[in-house]
N, C-alpha and C positions, 0 to 999 in steps of 0.2 A: 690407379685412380685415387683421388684423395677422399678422406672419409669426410663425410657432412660436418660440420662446424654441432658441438654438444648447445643444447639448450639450455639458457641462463636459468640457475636454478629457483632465482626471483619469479622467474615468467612461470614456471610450472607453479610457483606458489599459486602465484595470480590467479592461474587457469582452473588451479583447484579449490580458491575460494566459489571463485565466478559458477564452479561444477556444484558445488555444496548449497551454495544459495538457491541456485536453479535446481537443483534436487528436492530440497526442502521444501520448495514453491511448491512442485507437483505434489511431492509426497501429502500436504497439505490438502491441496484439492481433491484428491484422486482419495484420500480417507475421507472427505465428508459425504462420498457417495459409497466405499464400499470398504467393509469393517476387516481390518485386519485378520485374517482365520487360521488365528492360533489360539491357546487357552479357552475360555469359558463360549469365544466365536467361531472351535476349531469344526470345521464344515468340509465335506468331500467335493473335490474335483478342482483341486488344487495342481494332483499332479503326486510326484513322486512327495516321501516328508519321511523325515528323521525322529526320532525320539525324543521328547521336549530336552530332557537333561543335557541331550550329546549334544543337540542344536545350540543350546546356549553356550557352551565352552568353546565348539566351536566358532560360533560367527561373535563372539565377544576378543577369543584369542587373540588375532591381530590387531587390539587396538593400546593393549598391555607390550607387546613384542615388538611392533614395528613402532611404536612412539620411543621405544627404549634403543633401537636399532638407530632409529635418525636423531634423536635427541644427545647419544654418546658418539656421535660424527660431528657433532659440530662443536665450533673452536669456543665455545662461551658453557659446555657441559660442565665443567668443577666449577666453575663458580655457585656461590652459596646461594642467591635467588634460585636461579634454575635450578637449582638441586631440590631446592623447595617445591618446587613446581611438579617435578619429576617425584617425588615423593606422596602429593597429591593423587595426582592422574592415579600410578599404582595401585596407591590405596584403595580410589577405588575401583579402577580395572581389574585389579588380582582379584577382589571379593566377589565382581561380577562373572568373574571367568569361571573360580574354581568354589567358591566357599556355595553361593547362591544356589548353582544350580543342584549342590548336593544336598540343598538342605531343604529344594521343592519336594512339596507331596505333589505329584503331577497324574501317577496311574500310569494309564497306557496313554496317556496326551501324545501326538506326533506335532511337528511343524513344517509346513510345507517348504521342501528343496529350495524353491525361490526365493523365500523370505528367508533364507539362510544365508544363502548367496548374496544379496543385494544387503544383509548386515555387515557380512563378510568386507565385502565393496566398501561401502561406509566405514568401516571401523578402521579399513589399511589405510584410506586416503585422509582420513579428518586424524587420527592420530600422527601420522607424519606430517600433516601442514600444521600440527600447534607443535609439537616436538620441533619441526624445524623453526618456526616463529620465535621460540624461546632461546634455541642454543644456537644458532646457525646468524648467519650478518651480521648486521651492524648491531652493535651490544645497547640491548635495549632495559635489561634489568641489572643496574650497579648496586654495591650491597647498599646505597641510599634507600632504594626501592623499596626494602621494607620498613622505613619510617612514612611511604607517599600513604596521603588518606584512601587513595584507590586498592591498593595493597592489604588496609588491613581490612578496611569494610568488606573486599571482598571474597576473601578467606576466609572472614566470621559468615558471609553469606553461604561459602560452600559447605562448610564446615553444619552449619544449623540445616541447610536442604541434604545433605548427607545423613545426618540424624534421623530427618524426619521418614527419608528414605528407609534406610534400616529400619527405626520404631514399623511404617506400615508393612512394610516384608514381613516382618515378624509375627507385627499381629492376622494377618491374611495367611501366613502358615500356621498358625496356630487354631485358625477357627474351627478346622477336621482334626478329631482323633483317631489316633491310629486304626486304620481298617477304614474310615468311615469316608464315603463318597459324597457330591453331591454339595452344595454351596451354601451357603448362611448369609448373613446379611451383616458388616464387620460393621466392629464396636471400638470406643475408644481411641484417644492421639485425635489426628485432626481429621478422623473421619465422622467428628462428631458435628464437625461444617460441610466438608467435599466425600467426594465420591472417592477420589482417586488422589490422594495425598502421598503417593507415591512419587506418579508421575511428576506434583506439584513441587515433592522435596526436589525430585529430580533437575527442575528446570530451574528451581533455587539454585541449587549446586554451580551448576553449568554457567549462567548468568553469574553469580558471585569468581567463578574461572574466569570469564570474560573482562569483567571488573578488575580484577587479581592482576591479570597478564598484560591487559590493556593491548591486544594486539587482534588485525582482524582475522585469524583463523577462530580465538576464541569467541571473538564476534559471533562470528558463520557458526562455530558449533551450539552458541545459546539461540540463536535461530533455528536451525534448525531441530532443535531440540522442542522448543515450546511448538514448531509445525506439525512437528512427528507425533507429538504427544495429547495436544489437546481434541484434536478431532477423535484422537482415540479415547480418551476422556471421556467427551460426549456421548459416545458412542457404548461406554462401559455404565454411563448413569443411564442411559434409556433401556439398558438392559435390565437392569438393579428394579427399576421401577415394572419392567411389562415383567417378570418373574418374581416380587415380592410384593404383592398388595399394598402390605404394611409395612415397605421402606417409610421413610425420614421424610415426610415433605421438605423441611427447611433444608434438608442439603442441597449443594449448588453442586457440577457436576467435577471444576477444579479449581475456583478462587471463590473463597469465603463470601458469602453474600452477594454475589455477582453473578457470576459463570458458572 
C-alpha cells in the first residue's frame, strides 16, 4: 500500500494561524467571565497543579526549544535578519523560562495541571509557526530589511515593552521582604497610570515583533497576546480595588487614561 501524500507544510502554517486566532477569540471570552486561577486568583478545584516555579519553566520551555528546533531547519536560518529575530524571541524566552521563575517570591503558590498544559500547547505551536515564517519559504527578510521603517520602529517597539516588562517584574518582586507574605499596592514605572504594566509592556513587545517581522504568525501572536492578557488585566484592577480601599483612583486598568 502506498503511504498518504505528506502535507504541504504552507497549509499546517495556515491551519495554525486559523488555530491561534480561534484560540485567542475563546481565550478572550471565556476570561471575561472566569478569572484565571493562578497567582493572587489561585482558588481550589481546579484539579491536579504544580508548583508555581516548576509550572513556569515548564509550560514556557517549548516556546524557546521548538522555535530554535524549526527556525535552524529552515533554509533562510544564517542569514543575518533572521538571526536577528532568533536572537530576539531568546532573549526573551530564555529569561521567561529560567531567569523569572527563579527570581519569583511565590511561597507554596500551585498552578493548576490545565493551565500548564494548554501553555504548553500554545507555546510549541505559536513558536514554531513564527520560527517557521522567518526561516523556512520564500525569503521574506533580505539584509535590506533592516534599513525598511517597519523593522526598525518595530524593534524599538519590542525592545521599550520588554523593558517596561522587566522594570514591572521587578518592581512587583520587590514589594515583599524576605519572609514577608501577603500583597501591597505597587508603586513607581508605569504603575503610576495602569494597573498591570506588565502585561501592557508585554503586548508592546509582541506588537512591535509583529511590526518587526511583518509576517502573519506574528500577527496572530500580537493578537493573541492583547486577548489573553487584557481580560486578565481587568480582572487584576477590580481586585487591586475590592482589597485596597485606598488604591489610585486615577489608574486605568492597562492603557493610560483609557482602559
Amino acid at each position: 500500500a502506498s503511504m498518504p501524500p505528506r502535507m504541504d507544510p504552507d497549509r499546517w502554517y495556515f491551519y495554525g494561524l486559523v488555530g491561534l486566532v480561534a484560540v485567542g477569540v475563546a481565550s478572550f471570552l471565556a476570561l471575561l467571565f472566569v478569572t484565571a486561577p493562578y497567582g493572587r486568583h489561585e482558588r481550589p478545584g481546579w484539579g491536579p497543579s504544580l508548583p508555581t516555579r516548576i509550572a513556569w519553566m515548564v509550560q514556557e520551555l517549548p516556546a524557546p526549544l521548538l522555535f530554535a528546533i524549526v527556525f535552524l531547519r529552515g533554509e533562510h536560518a544564517l542569514r543575518p535578519v533572521p538571526l536577528a529575530f532568533l536572537l530576539l524571541w531568546q532573549l526573551h524566552y530564555l529569561h521567561r523560562t529560567f531567569v523569572f521563575p527563579l527570581r519569583m517570591r511565590v511561597g507554596a503558590k500551585h498552578v493548576p495541571l490545565t493551565t500548564v498544559v494548554l501553555a504548553i500547547v500554545f507555546n510549541a505551536v505559536n513558536g514554531s509557526l513564527n520560527a517557521y515564517a522567518i526561516s523556512h519559504g520564500a525569503l521574506r527578510h533580505v539584509e535590506s530589511w533592516f534599513s525598511d521603517p517597519r523593522f526598525a520602529i518595530g524593534v524599538a517597539l519590542w525592545v521599550f515593552g520588554w523593558s517596561v516588562n522587566l522594570q514591572s517584574d521587578a518592581i512587583l518582586r520587590n514589594l515583599r521582604k524576605p519572609g514577608e507574605t501577603g500583597y501591597k499596592i505597587p508603586r513607581g514605572g508605569l504603575f503610576r497610570f495602569v494597573s498591570c504594566p506588565n502585561y501592557l509592556g508585554e503586548i508592546i513587545e509582541w506588537c512591535g515583533w509583529a511590526l518587526a517581522t511583518w509576517t502573519w504568525a506574528g500577527a496572530a501572536f500580537a493578537f493573541f497576546t492583547t486577548a489573553n492578557l487584557l481580560p486578565r488585566a481587568l480582572a487584576h484592577h477590580r481586585w487591586y480595588h475590592e482589597k485596597f480601599p485606598d488604591y489610585p483612583r486615577e489608574r486605568k486598568a492597562i492603557l493610560p487614561g483609557l482602559l
